[in-house]
N, C-alpha and C positions, 0 to 999 in steps of 0.2 A: 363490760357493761357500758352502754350508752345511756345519755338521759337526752329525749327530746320536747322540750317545752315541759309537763308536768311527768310525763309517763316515762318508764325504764324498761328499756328491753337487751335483751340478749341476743350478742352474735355469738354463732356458733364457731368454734377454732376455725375448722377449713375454712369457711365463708371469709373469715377474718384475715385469713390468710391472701386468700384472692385477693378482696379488698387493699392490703397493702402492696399486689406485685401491681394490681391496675395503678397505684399511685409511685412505686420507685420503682418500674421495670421500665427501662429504656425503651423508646420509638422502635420498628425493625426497620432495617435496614431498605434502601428503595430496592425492589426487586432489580436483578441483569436484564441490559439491553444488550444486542449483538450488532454486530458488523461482520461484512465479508471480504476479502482482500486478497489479490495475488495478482500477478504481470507476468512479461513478455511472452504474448500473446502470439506473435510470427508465425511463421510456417502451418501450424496445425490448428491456430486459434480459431479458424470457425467448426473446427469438429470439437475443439476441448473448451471456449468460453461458453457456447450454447448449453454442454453438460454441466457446466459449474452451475450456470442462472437455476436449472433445473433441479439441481442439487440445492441448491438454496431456497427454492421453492420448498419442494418439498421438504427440509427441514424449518417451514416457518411456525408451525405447532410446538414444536421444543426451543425454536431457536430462532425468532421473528427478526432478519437481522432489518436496520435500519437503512442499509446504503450497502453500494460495492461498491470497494474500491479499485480501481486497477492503476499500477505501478509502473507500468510504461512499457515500451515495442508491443505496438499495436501491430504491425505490420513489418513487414522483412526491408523493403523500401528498397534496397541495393542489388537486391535482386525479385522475383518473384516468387511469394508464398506458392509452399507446396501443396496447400489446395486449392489456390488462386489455380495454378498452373493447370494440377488435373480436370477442372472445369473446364478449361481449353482444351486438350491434349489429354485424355485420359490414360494412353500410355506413358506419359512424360514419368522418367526414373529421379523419384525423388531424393532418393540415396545420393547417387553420384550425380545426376543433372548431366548426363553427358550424353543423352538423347537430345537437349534442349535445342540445339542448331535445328533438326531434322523434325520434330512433331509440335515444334510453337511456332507461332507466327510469328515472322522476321521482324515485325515491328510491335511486337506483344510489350514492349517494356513501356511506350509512350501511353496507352491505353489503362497500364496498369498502372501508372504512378496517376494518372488523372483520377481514378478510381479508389485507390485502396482506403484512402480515408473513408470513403462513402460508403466502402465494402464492412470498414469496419464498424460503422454504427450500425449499420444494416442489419451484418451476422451475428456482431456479437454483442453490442450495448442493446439495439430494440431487446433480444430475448429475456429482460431482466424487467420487462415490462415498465409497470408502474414506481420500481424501486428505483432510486438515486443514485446514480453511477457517477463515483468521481473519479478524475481521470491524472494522472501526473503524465509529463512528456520524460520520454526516456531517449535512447542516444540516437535510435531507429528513427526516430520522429523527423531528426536533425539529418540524416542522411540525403543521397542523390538533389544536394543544394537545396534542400528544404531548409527554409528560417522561422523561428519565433514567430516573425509575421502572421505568416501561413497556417503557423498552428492556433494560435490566438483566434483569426479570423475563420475557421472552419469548425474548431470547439469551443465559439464562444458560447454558445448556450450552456454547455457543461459545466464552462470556467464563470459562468455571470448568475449561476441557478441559486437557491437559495438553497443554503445557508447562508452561503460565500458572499453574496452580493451586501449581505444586510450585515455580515459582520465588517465587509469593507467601509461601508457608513458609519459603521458604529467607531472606527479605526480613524477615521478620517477625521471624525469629533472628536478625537483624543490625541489626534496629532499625531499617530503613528501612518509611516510611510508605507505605500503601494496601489497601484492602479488596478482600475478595472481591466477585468479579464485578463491578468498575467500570468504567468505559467506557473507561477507560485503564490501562495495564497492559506487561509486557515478559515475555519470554524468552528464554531462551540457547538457542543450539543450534550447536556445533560452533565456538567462542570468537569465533562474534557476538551481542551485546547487541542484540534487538529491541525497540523500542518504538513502543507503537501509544499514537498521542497522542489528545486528544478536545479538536476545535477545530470541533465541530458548529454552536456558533454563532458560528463565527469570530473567536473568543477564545479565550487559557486560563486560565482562575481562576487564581486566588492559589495554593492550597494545588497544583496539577498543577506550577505553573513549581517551586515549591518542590522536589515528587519530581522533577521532572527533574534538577535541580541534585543533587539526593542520592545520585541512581541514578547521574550521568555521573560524581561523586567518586569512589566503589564503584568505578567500571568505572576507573576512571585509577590504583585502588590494585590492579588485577587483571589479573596478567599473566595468564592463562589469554586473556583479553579483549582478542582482536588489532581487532576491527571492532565498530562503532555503527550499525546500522542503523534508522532511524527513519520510521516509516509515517503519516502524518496525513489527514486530507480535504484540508482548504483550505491552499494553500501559504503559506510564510512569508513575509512583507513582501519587498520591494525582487526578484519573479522575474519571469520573462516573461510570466506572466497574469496582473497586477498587477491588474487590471479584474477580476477573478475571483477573488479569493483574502483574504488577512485586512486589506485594506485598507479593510472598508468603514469601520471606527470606531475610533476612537482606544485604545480598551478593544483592539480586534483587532490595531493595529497598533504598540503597544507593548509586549504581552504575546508576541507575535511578535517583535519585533525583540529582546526579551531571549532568548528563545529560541534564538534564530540564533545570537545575542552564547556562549550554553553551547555550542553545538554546535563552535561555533570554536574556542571555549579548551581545549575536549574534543581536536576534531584535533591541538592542536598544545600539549598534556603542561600547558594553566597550569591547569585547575580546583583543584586540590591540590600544595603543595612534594610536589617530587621523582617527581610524574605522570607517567605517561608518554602519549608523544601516541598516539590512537586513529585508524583510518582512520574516519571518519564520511562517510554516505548519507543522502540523502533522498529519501523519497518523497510525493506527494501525487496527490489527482486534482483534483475543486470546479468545474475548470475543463474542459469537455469538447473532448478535444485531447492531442494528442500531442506534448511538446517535453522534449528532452534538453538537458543544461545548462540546467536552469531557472532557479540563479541566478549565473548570469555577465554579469551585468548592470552598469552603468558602477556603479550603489550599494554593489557589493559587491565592487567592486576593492578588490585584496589579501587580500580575506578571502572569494574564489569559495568555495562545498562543492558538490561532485559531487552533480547535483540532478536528478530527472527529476518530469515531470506525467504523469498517463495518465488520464486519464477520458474511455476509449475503451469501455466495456462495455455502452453501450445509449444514452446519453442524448443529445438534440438537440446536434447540432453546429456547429462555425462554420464549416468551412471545405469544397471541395469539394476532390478527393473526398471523401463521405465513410468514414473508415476505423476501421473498430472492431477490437480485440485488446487484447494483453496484453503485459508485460515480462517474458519466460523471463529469470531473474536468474542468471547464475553465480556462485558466490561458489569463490573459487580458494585452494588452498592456504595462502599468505599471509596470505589475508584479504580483500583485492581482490576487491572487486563488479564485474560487467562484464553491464550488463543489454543485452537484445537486444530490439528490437519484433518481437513477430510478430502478425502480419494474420490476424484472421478473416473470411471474406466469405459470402457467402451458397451458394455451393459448396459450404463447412464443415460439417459434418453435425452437423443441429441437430437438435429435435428431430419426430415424426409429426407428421402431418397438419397443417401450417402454414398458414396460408393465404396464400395470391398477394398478396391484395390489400396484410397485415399484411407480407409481406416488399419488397413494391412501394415501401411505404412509407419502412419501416428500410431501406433499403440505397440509395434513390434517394432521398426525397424528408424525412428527419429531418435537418433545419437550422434553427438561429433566429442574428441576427445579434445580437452585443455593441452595445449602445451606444458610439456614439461618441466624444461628450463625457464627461471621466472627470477628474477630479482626487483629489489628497490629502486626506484633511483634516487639519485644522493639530492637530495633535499637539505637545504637551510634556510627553514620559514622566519620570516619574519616577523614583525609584532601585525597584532592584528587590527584589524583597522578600525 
């Protein structure tokens, strides 16, 4: 019974019931945003990034993502994409390349390095339209005496677009180090911390491990700041494509494993007294192939992070079949990432007048095998900087 001013009236149980979940039944949760994500794009990437955009399209009803990412080798650089080539040379034999003397033009390689950058916003970043393509530089980038320079001054619109520009400002009033339009870089969006790392030649300098270390403090002093998402090329020491990733030099594999060492202390609240712990992701590609849990490996028992590979976007493969797409990324209320593979196949609607031969190729015949033989090298990191 209630009594209001003189009169008494009766709630009914259920009613009464309602009444109390509307006053102690917690908020829901903010609904899932997504994201898209995968790299090295070479050889086949204008028949396989055009089907990703598309695929992403048409999944924006279940799964509106916010941005693509792509995780670096945009382009072959060292030599010319196989369907660079076929567009010149429609017999050119993409498998062995040992037609290439006899059906390319003797000087095809100057024209092409002038171009491939152009080629690839052209083929592959316009088709994603109006969506925000972010970009990491991978080791291709760095190739045929290409520098940072180069890459800075050709994607600076990518690298200066907003998010990125306005959380540099916002970094710059807080003291934390890093310039416009650098190969490395973060954003917020939605209280996850993005970071696109630059491990192009499978290292990371002195002054990046530095920002990382400074940026992951920030983030452990910022509740707003529930997830640490981080995007690189080449993945961090001790994962499943060890053979493929920042193993190859010691410089790569210490400046890596300090790396791994922040991201850990980042999950679990010890960067800064009275931190709190962040969910931390990792992404990479480097390595062409599909593997989720990338590093749940015997080296990084007890200190596993939720880690995926994807460098499924065009470039020669190891394994059959082979499978090209992308990671539709959920990021859920919470915070929680929960990425999914989706398959592009040649079905996919890619884009005009493609040629048979060029698709013959990319879908049936784009394979090269790993080396075999593969060790460590003997490494004694030192303290970090």
């Amino acid at each position: 019974m209630y009594r209001r001013g003189a009169y008494t009236f009766a709630v009914k149980p259920a009613l009464a019931a309602l009444v109390l979940l509307a006053v102690v039944a917690p908020a829901a949760p903010p609904s899932s945003w997504y994201f898209a994500v995968s790299g090295d794009s070479r050889d086949c990437g204008d028949v396989i990034v055009p089907r990703i955009a598309s695929a992403v399209a048409a999944r924006r009803a279940e799964a509106p993502a916010q941005f693509f990412w792509h995780l670096g080798d945009f382009r072959r650089t060292s030599d010319l994409d196989c369907d660079v080539a076929t567009r010149l040379a429609p017999s050119f034999d993409c498998k062995t390349r040992g037609n290439q003397d006899e059906v390319l033009p003797r000087d095809a390689m100057g024209p092409y390095l002038d171009s491939e950058w152009d080629d690839f916003l052209e083929r592959q970043v316009r088709p994603f339209g109006a969506l925000p393509v972010f970009l990491t530089v991978g080791n291709h980038e760095l190739y045929s005496e290409r520098t940072r320079d180069e890459y800075r001054a050709k994607f600076r619109r990518q690298l200066t677009q907003e998010p990125i520009h306005r959380q540099r400002l916002l970094d710059k009033k807080a003291g934390l180090p890093g310039m416009e339009g650098d190969t490395y870089y973060r954003f917020q969006m939605r209280g996850v911390d993005f970071l696109d790392l630059d491990n192009g030649d499978r290292s990371f300098s002195k002054e990046q491990m530095i920002w990382v270390a400074r940026v992951l403090a920030a983030d452990a002093k910022d509740p707003s700041i529930t997830t640490i998402v981080a995007g690189m090329h080449a993945a961090l020491p001790f994962s499943k494509q060890r053979r493929h990733a920042m193993e190859d030099t010691c410089a790569g594999f210490c400046s890596g494993m300090h790396v791994y060492d922040l991201f850990v202390r980042a999950s679990r609240g010890l960067l800064v007294p009275g931190g709190k712990p962040k969910r931390v992701y990792l992404f990479a590609s480097h390595a062409h192939s599909f593997d989720a849990d990338a590093y749940d490996t015997p080296e990084h028992a007890g200190r596993v992070l939720p880690g995926w590979i994807v460098g499924t976007a065009g470039a020669e493969q190891y394994r059959t079949p082979l499978t090209y797409g992308y990671l539709e990324v959920e990021v859920r209320g919470d915070g929680e990432v929960v990425p999914r593979f989706r398959e592009v196949t040649r079905a996919t609607g890619g884009p005009a007048g493609e040629s048979p031969a060029l698709l013959d190729h990319c879908f049936e015949r784009n394979l090269e095998a790993l080396p075999v033989a593969w060790t460590y090298p003997d490494c004694a990191c030192g303290a970090a900087p």
